[in-house]
ZALOLUM-276699 format. One line per 4 residues: their letters; for each residue x, y, z of N, C-alpha, C, CB. Coordinates in nm, 3 decimals. Glycine has a CB too. Example, Ala and Ser with C-alpha at 12.3 -4.5 7.8 and 13.67 -1.06 7.14 Angstrom:
! residues 2
as) 1.319:-0.569:0.780:1.230:-0.450:0.780:1.320:-0.330:0.780:1.131:-0.447:0.905 | 1.285:-0.225:0.708:1.367:-0.106:0.714:1.290:0.003:0.787:1.408:-0.060:0.572
! end
This chain:
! residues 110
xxxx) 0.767:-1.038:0.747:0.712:-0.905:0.729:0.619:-0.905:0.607:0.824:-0.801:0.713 | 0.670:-0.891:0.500:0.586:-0.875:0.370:0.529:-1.002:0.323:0.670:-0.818:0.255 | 0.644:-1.084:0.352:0.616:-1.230:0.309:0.467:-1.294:0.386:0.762:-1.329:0.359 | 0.448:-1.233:0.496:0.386:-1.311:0.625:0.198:-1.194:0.554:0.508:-1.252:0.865
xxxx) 0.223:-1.124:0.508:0.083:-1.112:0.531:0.003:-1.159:0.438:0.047:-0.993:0.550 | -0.125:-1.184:0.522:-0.231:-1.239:0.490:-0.359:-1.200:0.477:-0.233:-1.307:0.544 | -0.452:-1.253:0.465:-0.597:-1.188:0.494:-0.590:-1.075:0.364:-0.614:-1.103:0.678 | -0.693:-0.959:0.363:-0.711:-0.891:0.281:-0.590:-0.821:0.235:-0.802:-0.828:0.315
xxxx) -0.475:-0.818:0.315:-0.362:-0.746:0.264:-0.256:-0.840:0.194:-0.298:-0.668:0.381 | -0.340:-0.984:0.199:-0.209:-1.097:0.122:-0.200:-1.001:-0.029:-0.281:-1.324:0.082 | -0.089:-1.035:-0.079:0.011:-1.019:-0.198:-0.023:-1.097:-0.323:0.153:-1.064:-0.155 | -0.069:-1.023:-0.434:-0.119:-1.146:-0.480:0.003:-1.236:-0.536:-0.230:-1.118:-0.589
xxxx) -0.019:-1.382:-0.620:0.079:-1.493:-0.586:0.005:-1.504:-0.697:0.101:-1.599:-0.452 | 0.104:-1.623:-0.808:0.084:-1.762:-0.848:0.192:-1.799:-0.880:-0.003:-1.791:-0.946 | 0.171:-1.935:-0.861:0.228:-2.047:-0.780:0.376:-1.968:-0.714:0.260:-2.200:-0.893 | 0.318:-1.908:-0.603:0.406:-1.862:-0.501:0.442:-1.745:-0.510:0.509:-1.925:-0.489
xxxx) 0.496:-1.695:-0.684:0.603:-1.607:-0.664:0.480:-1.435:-0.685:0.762:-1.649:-0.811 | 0.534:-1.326:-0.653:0.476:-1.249:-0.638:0.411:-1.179:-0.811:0.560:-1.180:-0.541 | 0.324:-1.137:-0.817:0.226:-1.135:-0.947:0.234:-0.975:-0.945:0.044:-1.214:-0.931 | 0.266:-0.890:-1.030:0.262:-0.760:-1.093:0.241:-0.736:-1.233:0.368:-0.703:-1.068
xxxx) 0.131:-0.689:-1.275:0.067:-0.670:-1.405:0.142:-0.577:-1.503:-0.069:-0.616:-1.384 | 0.186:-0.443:-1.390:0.248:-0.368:-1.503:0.393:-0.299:-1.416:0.121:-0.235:-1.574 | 0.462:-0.205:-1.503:0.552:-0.177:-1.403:0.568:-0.097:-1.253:0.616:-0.135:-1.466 | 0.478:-0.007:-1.302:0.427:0.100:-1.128:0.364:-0.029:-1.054:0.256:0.272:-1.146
xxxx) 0.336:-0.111:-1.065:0.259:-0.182:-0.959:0.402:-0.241:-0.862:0.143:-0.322:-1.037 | 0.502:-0.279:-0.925:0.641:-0.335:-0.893:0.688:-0.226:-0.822:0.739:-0.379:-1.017 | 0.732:-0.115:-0.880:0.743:-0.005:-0.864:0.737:0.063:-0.729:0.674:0.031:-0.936 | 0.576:0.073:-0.662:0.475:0.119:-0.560:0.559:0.014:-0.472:0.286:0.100:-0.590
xxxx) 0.561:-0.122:-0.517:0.539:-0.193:-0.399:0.742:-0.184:-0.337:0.448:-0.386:-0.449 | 0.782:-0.181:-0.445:0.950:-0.171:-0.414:0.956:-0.018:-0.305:1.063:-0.143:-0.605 | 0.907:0.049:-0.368:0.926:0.218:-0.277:0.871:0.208:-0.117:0.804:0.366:-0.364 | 0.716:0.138:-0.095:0.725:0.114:0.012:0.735:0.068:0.076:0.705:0.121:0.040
xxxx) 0.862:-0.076:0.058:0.917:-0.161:0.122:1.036:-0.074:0.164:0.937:-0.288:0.049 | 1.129:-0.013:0.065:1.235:0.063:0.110:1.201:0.180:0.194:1.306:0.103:0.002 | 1.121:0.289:0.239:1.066:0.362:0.299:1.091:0.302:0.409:0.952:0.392:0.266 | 0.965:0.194:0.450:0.993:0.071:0.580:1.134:0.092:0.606:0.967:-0.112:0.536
xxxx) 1.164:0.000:0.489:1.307:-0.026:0.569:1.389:0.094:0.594:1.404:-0.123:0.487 | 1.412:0.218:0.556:1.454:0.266:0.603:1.399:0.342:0.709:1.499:0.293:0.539 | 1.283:0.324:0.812:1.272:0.359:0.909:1.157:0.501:0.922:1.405:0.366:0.943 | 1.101:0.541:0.751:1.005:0.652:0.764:0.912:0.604:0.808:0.969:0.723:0.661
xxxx) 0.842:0.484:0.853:0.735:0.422:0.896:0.712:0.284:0.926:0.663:0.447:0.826 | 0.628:0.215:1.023:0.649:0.105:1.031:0.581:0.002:0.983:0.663:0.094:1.117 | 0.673:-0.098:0.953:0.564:-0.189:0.846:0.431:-0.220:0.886:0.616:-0.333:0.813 | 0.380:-0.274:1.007:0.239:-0.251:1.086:0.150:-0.179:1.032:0.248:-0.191:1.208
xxxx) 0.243:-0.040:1.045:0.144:0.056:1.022:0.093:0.096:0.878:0.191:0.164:1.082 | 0.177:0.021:0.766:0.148:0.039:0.652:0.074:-0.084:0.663:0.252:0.063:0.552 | 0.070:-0.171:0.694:-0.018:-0.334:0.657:-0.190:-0.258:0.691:0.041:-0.522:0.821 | -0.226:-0.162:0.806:-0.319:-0.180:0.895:-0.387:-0.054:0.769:-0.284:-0.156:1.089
xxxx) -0.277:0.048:0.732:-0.384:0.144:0.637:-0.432:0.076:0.510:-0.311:0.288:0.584 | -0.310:-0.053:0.479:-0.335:-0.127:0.341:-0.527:-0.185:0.382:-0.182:-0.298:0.316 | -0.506:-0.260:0.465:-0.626:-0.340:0.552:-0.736:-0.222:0.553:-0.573:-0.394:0.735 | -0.768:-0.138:0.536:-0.848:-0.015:0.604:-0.900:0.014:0.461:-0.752:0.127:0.696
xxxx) -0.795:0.093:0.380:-0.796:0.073:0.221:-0.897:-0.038:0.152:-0.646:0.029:0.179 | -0.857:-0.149:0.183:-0.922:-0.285:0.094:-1.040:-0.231:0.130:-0.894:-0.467:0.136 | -1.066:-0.271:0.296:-1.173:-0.296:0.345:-1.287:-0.115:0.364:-1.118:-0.387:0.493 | -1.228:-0.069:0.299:-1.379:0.091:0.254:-1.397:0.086:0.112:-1.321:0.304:0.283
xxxx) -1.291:0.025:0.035:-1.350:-0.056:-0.102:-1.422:-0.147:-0.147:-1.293:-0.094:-0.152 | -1.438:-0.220:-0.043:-1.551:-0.374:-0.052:-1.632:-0.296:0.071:-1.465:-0.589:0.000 | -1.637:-0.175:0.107:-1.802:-0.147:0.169:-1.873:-0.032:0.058:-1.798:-0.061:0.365 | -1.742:-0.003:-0.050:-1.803:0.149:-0.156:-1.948:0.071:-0.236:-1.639:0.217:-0.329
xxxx) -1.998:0.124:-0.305:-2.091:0.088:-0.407:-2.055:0.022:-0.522:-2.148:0.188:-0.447 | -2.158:-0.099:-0.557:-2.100:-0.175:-0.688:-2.023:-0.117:-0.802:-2.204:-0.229:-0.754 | -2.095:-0.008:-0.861:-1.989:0.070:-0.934:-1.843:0.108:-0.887:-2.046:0.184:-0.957 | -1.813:0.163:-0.783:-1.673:0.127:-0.750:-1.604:-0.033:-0.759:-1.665:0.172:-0.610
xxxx) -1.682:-0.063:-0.731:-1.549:-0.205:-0.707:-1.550:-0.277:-0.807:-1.565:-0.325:-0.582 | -1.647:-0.224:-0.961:-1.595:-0.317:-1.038:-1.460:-0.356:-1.110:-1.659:-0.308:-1.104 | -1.420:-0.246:-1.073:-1.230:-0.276:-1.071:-1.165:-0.300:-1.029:-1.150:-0.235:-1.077 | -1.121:-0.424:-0.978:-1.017:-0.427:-0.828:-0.861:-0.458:-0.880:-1.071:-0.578:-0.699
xxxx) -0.820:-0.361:-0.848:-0.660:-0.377:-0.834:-0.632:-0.349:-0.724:-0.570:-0.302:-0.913 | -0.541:-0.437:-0.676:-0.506:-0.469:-0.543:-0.357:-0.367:-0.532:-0.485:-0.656:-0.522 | -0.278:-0.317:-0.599:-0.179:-0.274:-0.577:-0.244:-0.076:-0.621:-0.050:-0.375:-0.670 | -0.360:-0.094:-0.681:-0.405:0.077:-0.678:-0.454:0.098:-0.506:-0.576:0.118:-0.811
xxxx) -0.490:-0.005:-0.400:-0.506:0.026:-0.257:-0.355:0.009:-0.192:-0.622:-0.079:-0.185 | -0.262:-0.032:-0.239:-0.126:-0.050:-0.213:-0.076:0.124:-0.199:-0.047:-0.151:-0.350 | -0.082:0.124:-0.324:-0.050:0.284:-0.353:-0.143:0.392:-0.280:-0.068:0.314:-0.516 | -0.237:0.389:-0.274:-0.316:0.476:-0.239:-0.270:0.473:-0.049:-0.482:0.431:-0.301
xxxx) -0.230:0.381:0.003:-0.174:0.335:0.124:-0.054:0.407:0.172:-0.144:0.200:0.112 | 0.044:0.404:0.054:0.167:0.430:0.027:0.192:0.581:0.052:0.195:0.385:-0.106 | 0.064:0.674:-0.064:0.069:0.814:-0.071:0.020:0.843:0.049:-0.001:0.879:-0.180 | -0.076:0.819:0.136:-0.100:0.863:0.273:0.009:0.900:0.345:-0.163:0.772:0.345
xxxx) 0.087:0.774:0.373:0.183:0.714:0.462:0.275:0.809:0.446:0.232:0.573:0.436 | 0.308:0.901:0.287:0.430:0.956:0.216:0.367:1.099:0.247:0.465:0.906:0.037 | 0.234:1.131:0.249:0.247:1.272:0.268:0.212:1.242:0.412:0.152:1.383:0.174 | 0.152:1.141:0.526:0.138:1.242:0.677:0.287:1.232:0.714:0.018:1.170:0.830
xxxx) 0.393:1.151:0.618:0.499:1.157:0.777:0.620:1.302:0.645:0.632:0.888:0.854 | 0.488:1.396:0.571:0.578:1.497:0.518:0.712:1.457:0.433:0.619:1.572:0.633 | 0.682:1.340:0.375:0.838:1.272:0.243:0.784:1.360:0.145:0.848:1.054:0.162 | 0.672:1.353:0.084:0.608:1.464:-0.023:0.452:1.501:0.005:0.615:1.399:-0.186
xxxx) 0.450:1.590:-0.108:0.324:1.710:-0.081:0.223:1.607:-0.166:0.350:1.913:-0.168 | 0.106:1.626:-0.140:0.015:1.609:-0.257:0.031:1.680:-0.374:-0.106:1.634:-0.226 | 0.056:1.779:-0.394:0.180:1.840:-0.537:0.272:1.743:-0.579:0.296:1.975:-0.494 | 0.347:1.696:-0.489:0.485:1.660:-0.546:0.460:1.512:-0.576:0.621:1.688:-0.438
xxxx) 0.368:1.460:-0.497:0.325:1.347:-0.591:0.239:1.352:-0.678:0.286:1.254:-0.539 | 0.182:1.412:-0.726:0.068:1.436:-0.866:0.193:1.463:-0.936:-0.076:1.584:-0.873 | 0.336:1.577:-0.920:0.399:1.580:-1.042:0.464:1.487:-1.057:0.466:1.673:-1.067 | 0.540:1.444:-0.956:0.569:1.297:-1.024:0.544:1.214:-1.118:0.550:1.233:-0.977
xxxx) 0.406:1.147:-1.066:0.312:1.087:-1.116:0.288:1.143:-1.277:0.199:1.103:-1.019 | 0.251:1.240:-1.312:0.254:1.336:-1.459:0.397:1.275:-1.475:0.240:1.545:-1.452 | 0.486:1.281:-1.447:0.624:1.306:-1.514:0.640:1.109:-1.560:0.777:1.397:-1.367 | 0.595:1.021:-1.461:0.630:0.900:-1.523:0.522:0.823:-1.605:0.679:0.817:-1.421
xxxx) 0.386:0.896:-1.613:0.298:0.885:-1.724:0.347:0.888:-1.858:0.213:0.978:-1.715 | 0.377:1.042:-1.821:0.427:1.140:-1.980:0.556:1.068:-2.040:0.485:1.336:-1.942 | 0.655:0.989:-1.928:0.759:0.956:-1.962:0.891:1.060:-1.950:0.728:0.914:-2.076 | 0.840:1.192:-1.883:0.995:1.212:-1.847:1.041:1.211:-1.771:1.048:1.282:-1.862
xxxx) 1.015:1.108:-1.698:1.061:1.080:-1.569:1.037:0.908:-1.589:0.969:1.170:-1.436 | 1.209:0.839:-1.561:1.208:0.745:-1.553:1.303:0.688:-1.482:1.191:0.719:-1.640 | 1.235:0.670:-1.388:1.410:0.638:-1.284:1.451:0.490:-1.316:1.393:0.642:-1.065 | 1.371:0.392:-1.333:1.408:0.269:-1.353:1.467:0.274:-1.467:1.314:0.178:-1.348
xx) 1.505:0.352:-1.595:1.618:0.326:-1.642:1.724:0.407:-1.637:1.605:0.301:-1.741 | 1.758:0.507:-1.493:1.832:0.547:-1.496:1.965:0.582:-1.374:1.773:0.605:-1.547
! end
């Protein structure tokens, strides 16, 4: 499943093991593996919006893409996936999001 993809949606790697810069990037990618697995959506169908994602970022304008993080199209994949099948609002993820910026919201240590 996760292990297996490739092409623009491969994972980035070195030497093998999976590469995360900061903690939301770990984070993003842990939430919508568990989602999957529990059955709000199917992994396919998250690989094909990940794939869709990359690929309207490498057609945007040079100024867009001079930043590429591969796990900000992860996420951006993720929040689709989380508000069409109605898990949260576009509200409820912006507050979120505010709350583990700001720091009061921290579930990983709690």
């Amino acid at each position: 499943m996760v292990a297996d993809m490739g092409g623009a949606a491969a994972l980035p790697r070195k030497n093998g093991e999976l590469v995360f810069e900061t903690p939301w990037e770990s984070q993003a990618f842990g939430m919508a593996i568990a989602l999957s697995d529990r059955g709000h959506y199917d992994w396919e169908e998250f690989r094909q919006r990940l794939i869709s994602e990359i690929g309207g970022w490498e057609r945007s304008d040079e100024d867009e893409r001079a930043v590429w993080n591969y796990y900000r199209h992860w996420l951006a994949s993720f929040e689709a996936l989380v508000k069409e099948r109605g898990l949260l609002s576009e509200e409820e993820i912006n507050e979120r999001a505010s709350e583990f910026v700001s720091g009061t919201r921290d579930d990983h240590h709690h």
